[in-house]
C-alpha positions as CSV (number, residue, x, y, z in Angstrom):
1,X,-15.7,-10.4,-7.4
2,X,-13.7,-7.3,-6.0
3,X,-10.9,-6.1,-6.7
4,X,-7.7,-7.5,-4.5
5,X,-5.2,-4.9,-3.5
6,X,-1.8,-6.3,-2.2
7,X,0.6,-4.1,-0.5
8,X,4.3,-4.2,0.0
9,X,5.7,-1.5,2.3
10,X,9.3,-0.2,3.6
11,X,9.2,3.0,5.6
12,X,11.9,5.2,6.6
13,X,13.2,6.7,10.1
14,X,11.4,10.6,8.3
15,X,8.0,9.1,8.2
16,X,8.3,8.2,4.3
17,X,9.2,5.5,2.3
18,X,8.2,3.4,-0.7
19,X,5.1,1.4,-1.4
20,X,4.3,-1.2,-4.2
21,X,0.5,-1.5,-4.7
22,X,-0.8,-5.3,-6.9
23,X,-4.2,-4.3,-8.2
24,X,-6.0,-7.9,-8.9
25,X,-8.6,-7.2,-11.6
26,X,-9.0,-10.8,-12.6
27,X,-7.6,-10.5,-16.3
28,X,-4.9,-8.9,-15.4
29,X,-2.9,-7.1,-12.5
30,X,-2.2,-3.6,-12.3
31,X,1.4,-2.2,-10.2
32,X,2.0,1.4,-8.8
33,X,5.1,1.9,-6.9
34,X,4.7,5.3,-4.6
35,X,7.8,7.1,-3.2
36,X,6.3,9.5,-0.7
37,X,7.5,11.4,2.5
38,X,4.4,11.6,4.4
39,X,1.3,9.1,4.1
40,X,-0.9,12.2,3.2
41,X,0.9,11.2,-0.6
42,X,-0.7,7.9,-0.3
43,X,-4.4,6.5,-1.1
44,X,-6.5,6.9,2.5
45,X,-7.0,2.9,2.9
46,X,-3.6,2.0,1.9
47,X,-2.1,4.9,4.5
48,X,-4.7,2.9,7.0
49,X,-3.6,-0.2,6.2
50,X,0.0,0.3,6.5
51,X,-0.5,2.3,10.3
52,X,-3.2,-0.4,11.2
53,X,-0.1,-3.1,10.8
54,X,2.2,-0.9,12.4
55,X,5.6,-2.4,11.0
56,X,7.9,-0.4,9.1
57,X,8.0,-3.3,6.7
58,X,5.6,-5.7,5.4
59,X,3.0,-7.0,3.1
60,X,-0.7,-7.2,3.2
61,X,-3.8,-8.0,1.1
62,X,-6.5,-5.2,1.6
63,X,-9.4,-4.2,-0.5
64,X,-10.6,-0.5,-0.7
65,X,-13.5,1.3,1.4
């Protein structure tokens, strides 16, 4: 089984904001929190994701490309 990714989100009025990435690796899960002011900062499916959903806040489960 893969590994599930689960990704909290709040963005702010500059195009930046905060993101909380849940790695799932079975055993055990794995959290990286990411302040960044432009989604070049951030890993290329979690930036997708996040424009993809289109909400300045959510939540999703993804896996990576």
């Amino acid at each position: 089984m893969g590994e599930v990714h689960n990704v909290r989100w709040l963005l702010d009025d500059n195009g930046g904001g905060v993101v909380l990435l849940f790695i799932d690796h079975g055993a055990h899960t794995v959290e990286h929190r990411y302040e960044f002011k432009s989604f070049d900062e951030l890993p290329d499916y979690v930036a997708n994701s996040i424009r993809e959903d289109g909400r300045t806040e959510g939540e999703i489960t993804t896996t990576p490309s």
